[in-house]
Steps between C-alpha positions, in 0.01 A plus 500: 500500500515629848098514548371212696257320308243160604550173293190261533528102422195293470477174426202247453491145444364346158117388709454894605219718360723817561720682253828584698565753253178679611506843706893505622586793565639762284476659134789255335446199297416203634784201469375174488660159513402145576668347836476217674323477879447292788304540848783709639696765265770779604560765227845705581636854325812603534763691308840654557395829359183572691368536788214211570266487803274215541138634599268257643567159608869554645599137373338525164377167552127431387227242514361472137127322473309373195297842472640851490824651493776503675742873531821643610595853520836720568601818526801555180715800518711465162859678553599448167390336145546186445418132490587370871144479625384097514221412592499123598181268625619209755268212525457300887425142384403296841459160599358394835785480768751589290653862438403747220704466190537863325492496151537803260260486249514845348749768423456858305731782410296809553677801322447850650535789256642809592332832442778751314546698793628228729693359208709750462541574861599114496759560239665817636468326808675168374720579208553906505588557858749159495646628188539875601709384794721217343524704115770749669663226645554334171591752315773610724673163484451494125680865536733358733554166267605779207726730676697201648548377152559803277775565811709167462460488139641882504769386712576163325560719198680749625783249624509358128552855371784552753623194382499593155676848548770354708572224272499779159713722706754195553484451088581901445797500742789469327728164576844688465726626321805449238 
């Protein structure tokens, strides 16, 4: 989290002699999956909780031929753990005259792991500092809730006792006399 980091897609049709998986760059593993492609292909990353910059090709869109590989790369800041990166391949199936017809053929959940550092800047950050603020404020209405009821519970019993002495000081009173 926070360091910018380069993701690398390849992709090679079934007729290719060349292992996509082969020299990307980086010291990870390698994640692997079977997809479908045509003569045209877009491949798209995005996420709500990192920062994504599309190096290369500025519309993502490639040409993909019998032989070699095809490859996509971004920039990824991650600003927080999670599960919000996708990572989604659009085929462009063509006819003569008519328009492209964009068809997704692939999508992938990357999950980004946080180091402990950032993780627990992340949770001071988004639990800690929220709760520090809005704790106080709870408690004091909670405090408030108490006093308000301990005070009309005092005072509804305090009328009953006046109540009560009035009505055994009327008993005691004498009614007259002979």
């Amino acid at each position: 989290m926070g360091e910018t980091r380069e993701i690398v897609v390849r992709a090679a049709p079934d007729t290719s002699s060349v292992d996509p998986g082969n020299a990307l760059p980086g010291d990870g593993p390698v994640d692997s999956s079977a997809v479908r492609l045509c003569s045209q292909v877009r491949a798209d990353l995005d996420g709500a909780d990192f920062d994504v910059e599309r190096t290369g090709e500025p519309t993502g869109r490639r040409g993909v031929g019998s032989e070699g590989a095809v490859e996509w790369s971004w920039a990824v800041t991650p600003l927080r753990a999670g599960e919000d990166l996708q990572l989604v391949l659009t085929l462009y199936v063509s006819e003569p005259d008519v328009a492209p017809i964009e068809l997704e053929s692939f999508r992938k959940t990357i999950v980004v792991e946080a180091n402990r550092e950032e993780d627990t800047k992340g949770f001071v950050r988004d639990w800690l500092i929220p709760a520090g603020i809005t704790a106080p404020v709870v408690v004091a209405a909670l405090g408030w809730l108490v006093v308000r009821w301990r005070t009309r519970r005092a005072a509804r019993s305090a009328v009953v006792v006046d109540v009560r002495d009035a009505a055994d000081d009327d008993a005691r009173r004498p009614t007259g006399y002979l």
